[in-house]
C-alpha positions as CSV (number, residue, x, y, z in Angstrom):
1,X,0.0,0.0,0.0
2,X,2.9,2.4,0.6
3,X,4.9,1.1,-1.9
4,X,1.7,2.2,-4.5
5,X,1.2,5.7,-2.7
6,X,4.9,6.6,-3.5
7,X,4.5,5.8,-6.8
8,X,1.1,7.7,-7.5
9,X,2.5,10.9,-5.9
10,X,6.0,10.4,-7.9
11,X,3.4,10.2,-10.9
12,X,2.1,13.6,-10.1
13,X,4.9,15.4,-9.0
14,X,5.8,14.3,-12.7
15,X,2.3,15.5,-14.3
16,X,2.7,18.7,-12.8
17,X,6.4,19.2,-13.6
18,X,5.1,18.4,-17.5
19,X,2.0,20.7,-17.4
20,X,4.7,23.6,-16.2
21,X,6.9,23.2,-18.7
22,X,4.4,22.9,-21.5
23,X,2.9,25.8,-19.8
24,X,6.2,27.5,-20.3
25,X,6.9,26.4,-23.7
26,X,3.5,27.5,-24.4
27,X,3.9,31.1,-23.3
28,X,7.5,31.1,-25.0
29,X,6.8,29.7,-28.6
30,X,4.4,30.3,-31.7
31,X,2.0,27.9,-32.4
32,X,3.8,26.3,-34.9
33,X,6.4,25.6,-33.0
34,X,4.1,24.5,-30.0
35,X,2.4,21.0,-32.2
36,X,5.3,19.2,-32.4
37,X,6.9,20.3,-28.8
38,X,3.7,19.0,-27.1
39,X,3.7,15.8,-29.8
40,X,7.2,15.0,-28.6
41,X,6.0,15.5,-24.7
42,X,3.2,13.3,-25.0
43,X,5.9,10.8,-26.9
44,X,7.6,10.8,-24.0
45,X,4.9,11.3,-21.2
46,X,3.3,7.8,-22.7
47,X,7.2,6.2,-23.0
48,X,7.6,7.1,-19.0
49,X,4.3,6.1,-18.1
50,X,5.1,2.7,-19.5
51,X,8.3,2.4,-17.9
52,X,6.9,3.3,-14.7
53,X,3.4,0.4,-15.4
54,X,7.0,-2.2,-16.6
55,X,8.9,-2.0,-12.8
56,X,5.0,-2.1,-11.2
């Protein structure tokens, strides 16, 4: 039970880390720009989610 607390707040902290720097990336770049960035973010949002599902 602990074990799987730890790793849902690990998974947040990570969320929110993401969400602030496509926030960021958001306010920094044109919208161009901004498709792919958030493509390559989800690329490697699912990739991490997926390594975290493999060690559970």
């Amino acid at each position: 039970m602990s074990q799987k607390s730890r790793i849902d707040k690990s998974m947040g902290s990570c969320r929110t880390i993401l969400l602030l720097i496509i926030t960021k990336m958001f306010l920094m770049s044109n919208f161009s720009n901004l498709a792919v960035k958030v493509r390559g973010f989800y690329i490697i949002y699912t990739s991490l989610f997926t390594w975290y599902s493999w060690i559970l």
